[in-house]
PANU-901665 format. One record per residue (C-alpha): residue in three letters; y, z, x. Coordinates in steps of 0.05 Angstrom, whole numbers, padded with zeros to 5 digits, always signed. Example, Ala and Ser with C-alpha at 12.3 -4.5 7.8 and 13.67 -1.06 7.14 Angstrom:
% PANU-901665
ALA-00090+00156+00246SER-00021+00143+00273
% end
This chain:
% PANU-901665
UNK-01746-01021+00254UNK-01699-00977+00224UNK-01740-00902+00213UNK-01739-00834+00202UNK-01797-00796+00223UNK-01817-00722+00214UNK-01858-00689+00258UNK-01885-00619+00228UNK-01922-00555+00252UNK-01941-00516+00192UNK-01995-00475+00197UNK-02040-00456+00134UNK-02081-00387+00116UNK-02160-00379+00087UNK-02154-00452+00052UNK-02195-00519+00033UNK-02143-00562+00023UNK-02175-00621+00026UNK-02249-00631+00008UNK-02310-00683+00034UNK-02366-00704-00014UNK-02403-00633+00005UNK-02344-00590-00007UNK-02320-00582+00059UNK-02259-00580+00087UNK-02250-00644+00131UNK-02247-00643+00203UNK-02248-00698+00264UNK-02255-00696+00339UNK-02197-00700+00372UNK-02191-00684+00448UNK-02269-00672+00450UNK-02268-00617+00402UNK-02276-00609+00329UNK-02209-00602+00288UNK-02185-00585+00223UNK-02158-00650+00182UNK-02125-00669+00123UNK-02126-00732+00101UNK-02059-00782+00089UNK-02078-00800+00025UNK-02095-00725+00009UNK-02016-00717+00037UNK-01992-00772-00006UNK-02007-00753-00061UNK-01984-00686-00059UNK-01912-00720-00032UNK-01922-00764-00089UNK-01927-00714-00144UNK-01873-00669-00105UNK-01826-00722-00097UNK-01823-00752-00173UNK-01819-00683-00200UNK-01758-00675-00153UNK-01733-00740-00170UNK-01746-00751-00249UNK-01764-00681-00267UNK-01829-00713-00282UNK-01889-00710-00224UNK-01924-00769-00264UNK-01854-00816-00282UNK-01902-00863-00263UNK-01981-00867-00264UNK-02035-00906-00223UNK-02083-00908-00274UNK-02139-00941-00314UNK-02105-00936-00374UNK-02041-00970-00365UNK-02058-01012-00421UNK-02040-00954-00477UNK-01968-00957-00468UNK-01975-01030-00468UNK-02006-01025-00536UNK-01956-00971-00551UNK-01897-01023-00551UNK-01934-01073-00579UNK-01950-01039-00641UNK-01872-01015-00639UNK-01866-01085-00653UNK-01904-01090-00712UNK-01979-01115-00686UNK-02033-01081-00716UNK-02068-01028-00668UNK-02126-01064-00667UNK-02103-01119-00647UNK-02047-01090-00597UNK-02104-01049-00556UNK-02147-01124-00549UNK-02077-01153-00524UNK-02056-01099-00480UNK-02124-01085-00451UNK-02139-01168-00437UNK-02065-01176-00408UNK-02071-01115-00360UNK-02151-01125-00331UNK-02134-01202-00319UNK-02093-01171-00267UNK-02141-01127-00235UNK-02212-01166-00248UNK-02229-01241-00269UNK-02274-01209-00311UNK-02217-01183-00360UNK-02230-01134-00414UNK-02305-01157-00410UNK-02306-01110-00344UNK-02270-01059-00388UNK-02314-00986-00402UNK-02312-00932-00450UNK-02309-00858-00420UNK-02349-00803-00453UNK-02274-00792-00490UNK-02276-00859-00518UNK-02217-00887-00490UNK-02227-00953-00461UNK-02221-00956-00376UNK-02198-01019-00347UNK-02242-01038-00289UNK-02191-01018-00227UNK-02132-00978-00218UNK-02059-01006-00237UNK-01988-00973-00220UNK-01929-01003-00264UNK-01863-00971-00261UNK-01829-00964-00331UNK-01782-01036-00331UNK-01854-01065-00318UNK-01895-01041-00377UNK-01833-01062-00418UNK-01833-01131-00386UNK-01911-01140-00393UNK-01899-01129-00478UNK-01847-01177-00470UNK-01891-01227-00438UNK-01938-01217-00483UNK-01902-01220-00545UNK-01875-01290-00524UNK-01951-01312-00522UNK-01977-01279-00585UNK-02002-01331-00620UNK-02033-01364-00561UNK-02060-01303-00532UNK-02088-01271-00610UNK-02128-01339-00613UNK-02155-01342-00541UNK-02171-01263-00555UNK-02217-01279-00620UNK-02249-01350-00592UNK-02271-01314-00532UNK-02324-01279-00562UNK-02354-01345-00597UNK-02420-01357-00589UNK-02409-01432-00579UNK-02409-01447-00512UNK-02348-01498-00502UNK-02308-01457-00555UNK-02314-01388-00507UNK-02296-01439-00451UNK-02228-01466-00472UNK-02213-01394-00498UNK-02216-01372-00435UNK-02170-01420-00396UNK-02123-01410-00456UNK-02119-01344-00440UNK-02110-01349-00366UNK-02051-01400-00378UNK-02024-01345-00430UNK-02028-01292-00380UNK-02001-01328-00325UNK-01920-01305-00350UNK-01949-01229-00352UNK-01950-01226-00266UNK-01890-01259-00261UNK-01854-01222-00317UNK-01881-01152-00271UNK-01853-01186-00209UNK-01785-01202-00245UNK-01777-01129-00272UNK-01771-01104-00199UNK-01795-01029-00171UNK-01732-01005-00175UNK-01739-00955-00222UNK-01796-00928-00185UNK-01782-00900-00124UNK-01844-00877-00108UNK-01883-00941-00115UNK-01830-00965-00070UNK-01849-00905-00019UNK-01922-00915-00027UNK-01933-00986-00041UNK-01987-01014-00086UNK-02048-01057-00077UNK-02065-01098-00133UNK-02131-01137-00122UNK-02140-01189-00160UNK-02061-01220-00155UNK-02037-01200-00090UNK-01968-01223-00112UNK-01961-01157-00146UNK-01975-01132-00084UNK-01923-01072-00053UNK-01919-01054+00019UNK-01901-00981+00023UNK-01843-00963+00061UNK-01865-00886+00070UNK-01920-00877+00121UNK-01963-00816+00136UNK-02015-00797+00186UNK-02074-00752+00179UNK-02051-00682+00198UNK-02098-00646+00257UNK-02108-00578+00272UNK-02068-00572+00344UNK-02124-00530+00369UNK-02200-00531+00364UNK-02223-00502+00286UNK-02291-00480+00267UNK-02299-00474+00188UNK-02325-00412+00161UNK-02361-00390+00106UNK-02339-00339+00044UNK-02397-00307+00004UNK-02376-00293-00058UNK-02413-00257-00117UNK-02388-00259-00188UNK-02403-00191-00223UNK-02434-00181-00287UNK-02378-00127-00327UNK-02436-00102-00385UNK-02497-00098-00338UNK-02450-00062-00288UNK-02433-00016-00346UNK-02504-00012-00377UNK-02526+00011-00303UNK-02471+00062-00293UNK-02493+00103-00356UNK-02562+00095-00335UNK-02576+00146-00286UNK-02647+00132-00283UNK-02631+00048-00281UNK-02662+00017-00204UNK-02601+00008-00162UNK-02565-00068-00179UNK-02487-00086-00156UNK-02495-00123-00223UNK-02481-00194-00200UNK-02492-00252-00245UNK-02475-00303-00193UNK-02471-00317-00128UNK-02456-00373-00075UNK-02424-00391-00011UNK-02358-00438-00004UNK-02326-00465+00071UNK-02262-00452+00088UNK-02210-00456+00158UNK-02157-00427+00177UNK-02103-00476+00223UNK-02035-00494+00247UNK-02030-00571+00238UNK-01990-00628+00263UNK-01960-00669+00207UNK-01929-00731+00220UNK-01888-00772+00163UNK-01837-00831+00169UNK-01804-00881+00121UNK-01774-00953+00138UNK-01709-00951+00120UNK-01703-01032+00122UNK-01767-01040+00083UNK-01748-00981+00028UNK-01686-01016+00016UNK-01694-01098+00020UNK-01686-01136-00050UNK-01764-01121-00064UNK-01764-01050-00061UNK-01696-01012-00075UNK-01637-01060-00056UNK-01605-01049-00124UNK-01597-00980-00114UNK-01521-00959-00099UNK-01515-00922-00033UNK-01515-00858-00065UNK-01575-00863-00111UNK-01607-00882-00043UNK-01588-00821-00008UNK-01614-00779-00063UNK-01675-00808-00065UNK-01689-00800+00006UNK-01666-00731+00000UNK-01721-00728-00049UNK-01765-00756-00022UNK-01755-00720+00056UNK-01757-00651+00019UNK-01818-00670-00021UNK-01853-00693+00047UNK-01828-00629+00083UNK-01858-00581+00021UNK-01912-00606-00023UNK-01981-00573-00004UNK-02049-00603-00031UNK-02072-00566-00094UNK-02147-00563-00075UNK-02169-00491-00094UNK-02099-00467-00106UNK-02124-00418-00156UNK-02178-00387-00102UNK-02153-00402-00027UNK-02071-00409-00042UNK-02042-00446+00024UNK-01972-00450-00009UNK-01929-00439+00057UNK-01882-00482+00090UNK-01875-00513+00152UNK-01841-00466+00213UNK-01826-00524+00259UNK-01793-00593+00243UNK-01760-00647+00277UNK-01729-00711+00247UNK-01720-00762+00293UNK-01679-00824+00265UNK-01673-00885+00299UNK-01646-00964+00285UNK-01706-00995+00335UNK-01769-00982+00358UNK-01830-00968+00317UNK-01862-00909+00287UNK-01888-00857+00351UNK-01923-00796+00340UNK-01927-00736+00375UNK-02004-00720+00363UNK-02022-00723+00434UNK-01983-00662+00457UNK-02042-00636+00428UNK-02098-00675+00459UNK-02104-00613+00491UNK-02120-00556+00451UNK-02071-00508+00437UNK-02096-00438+00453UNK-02065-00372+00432UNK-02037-00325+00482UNK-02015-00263+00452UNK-01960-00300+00419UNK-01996-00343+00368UNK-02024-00418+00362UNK-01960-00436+00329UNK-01908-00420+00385UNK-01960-00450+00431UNK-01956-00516+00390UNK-01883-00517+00382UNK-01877-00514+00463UNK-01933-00569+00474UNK-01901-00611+00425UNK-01824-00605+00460UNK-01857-00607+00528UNK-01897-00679+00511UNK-01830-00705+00470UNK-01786-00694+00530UNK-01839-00719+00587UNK-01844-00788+00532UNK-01767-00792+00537UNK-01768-00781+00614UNK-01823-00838+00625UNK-01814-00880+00569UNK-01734-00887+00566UNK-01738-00870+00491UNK-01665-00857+00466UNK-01671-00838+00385UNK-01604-00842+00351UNK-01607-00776+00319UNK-01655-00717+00329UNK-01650-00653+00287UNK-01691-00595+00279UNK-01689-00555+00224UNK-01671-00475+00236UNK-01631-00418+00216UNK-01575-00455+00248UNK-01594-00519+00209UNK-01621-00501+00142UNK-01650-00560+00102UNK-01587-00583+00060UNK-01562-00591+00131UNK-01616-00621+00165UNK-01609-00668+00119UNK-01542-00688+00119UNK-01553-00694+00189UNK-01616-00735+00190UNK-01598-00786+00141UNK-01554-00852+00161UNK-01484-00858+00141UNK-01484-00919+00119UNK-01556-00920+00074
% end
């Protein structure tokens, strides 16, 4: 497997970066004691976004979404079908592909635009190609549409394997179009659940960052003062003593330096299913993207409230043409602890000390390793880090 892997120390101040159904911030045991977490999908996102607004100047160039079918309908009515008629099309091509149910499973938010029933993630050549498809169906699809809802029994029947032989060119047509204008479903692969032909293996992969030393959340009070009873009670000397607060509550937060680890398959990325097309240079840059996005996106949870916006002090990009993926999480099995110099030089040294003792026992031989420093700022580190021959 060909990889490159980053291995990051970053450590974060009051935050909540990433949220369980109460509100708090996640945590696992790890080593017998509690840690601080954030999740990989919580990670991947905020790459995601990062990365596509590095890449296209655009954080949602593409969009997993419900409502995929709009710019379906979009084109369609571009090409001169009624709007009615467009958003029936659209919505009954794109649910097929997500639920047998089709636009039957389809719901109305309290906006009242129309949800299809699951998530779908189409790069731009795709929605283009599913009009396409469509168009070359119309007729067959239009009638299927309107005999669907018949209230004769047979009718609704044949309407409905009409429409699943009219439909069948739409997943193909998606397949055909290719991901390469989408790096980042490329990266991050898609699931689609009810055609796993449309299925993408992502080629970037990402493990749930821990705290490298035991972390206990704590808890803010906050109060929320009232500005005109405040006022009223200043120019009342006689008023009963009252800080004027109109609200009050209690939110969780930590405080941690983290191990992040993050790697992408370089063969993967880069065979005819993902980004093959791509010349060598439009590969580099997006991995340049993409490793800079990885290195420096931070979860937005509470960013307003509890900004963590910092980046990470210690990094080191391993690339290698075998092997598999390999972490460095268990330098920290054992908890870091801070003495006098801070949890973050502690981590760094745990983390070199387990790396070499892995090479020494293991016979691990990467075929570049680079960390990132005053001496090797990032353009560098990158230069350095990323194959010749990509």
């Amino acid at each position: 497997m060909n990889l490159i892997e980053l291995h990051i120390l970053q450590s974060f101040p009051v935050t909540c970066l990433n949220r369980d159904d109460v509100g708090s911030p996640k945590s696992a045991t790890f080593g017998g004691v509690n840690r601080a977490r954030l999740s990989s999908q919580c990670l991947k996102r905020a790459t995601r976004l990062a990365f596509n607004e590095a890449h296209f100047g655009d954080p949602l160039h593409t969009a997993r979404t419900k409502l995929a079918h709009e710019k379906v309908s979009e084109q369609l009515v571009k090409n001169d079908i009624a709007k009615d008629l467009a958003d029936k099309l659209a919505l009954e091509a794109l649910s097929k592909l997500v639920d047998n149910g089709g636009a039957s499973k389809a719901k109305t938010d309290k906006s009242g635009r129309v949800n299809m029933p699951a998530l779908i993630w189409l790069s731009p050549a795709q929605i283009d190609a599913v009009t396409t498809a469509i168009l070359a169906n119309r007729v067959l699809i239009e009638e299927a549409v309107t005999n669907s809802t018949s209230a004769d029994a047979k009718t609704k029947k044949d309407a409905e394997k009409k429409l699943n032989l009219a439909l069948k060119p739409v997943s193909k047509a998606i397949t055909d179009a290719g991901i390469s204008d989408a790096p980042d479903i490329a990266m991050f692969g898609r699931m689609v659940a009810n055609d796993a032909s449309l299925n993408v293996e992502g080629a970037a992969m990402f493990s749930h960052a821990l705290s490298t030393h035991k972390s206990v959340s704590e808890i803010d009070f906050y109060s929320a003062v009232d500005d005109e009873k405040q006022k009223a009670n200043a120019a009342d000397n006689d008023a009963e003593e009252d800080a004027g607060a109109g609200m009050i509550g209690t939110v969780e937060y930590n405080s941690a330096t983290y191990y992040r680890y993050a790697a992408v398959n370089l063969d993967l990325l880069f065979d005819k299913d993902h980004l093959g097309p791509l010349t060598a240079d439009q590969r580099r840059e997006v991995l340049r993207a993409f490793l800079t996005a990885t290195l420096t996106a931070v979860p937005s949870a509470r960013r307003n409230s509890m900004n963590g916006a910092t980046l990470p002090e210690v990094v080191l990009g391993v690339r290698k043409s075998k092997g598999q993926p390999l972490q460095l999480v268990n330098a920290f099995e054992d908890p870091a602890k801070a003495i006098g110099s801070g949890l973050l030089s502690a981590s760094e040294s745990k983390m070199q000390t387990h790396l070499d003792r892995l090479k020494k026992v293991w016979g691990i031989e990467n075929d570049a390793e680079v960390w990132l420093g005053e001496q090797t700022p990032l353009p560098s580190f990158l230069d350095q880090l990323l194959p010749a021959d990509v």
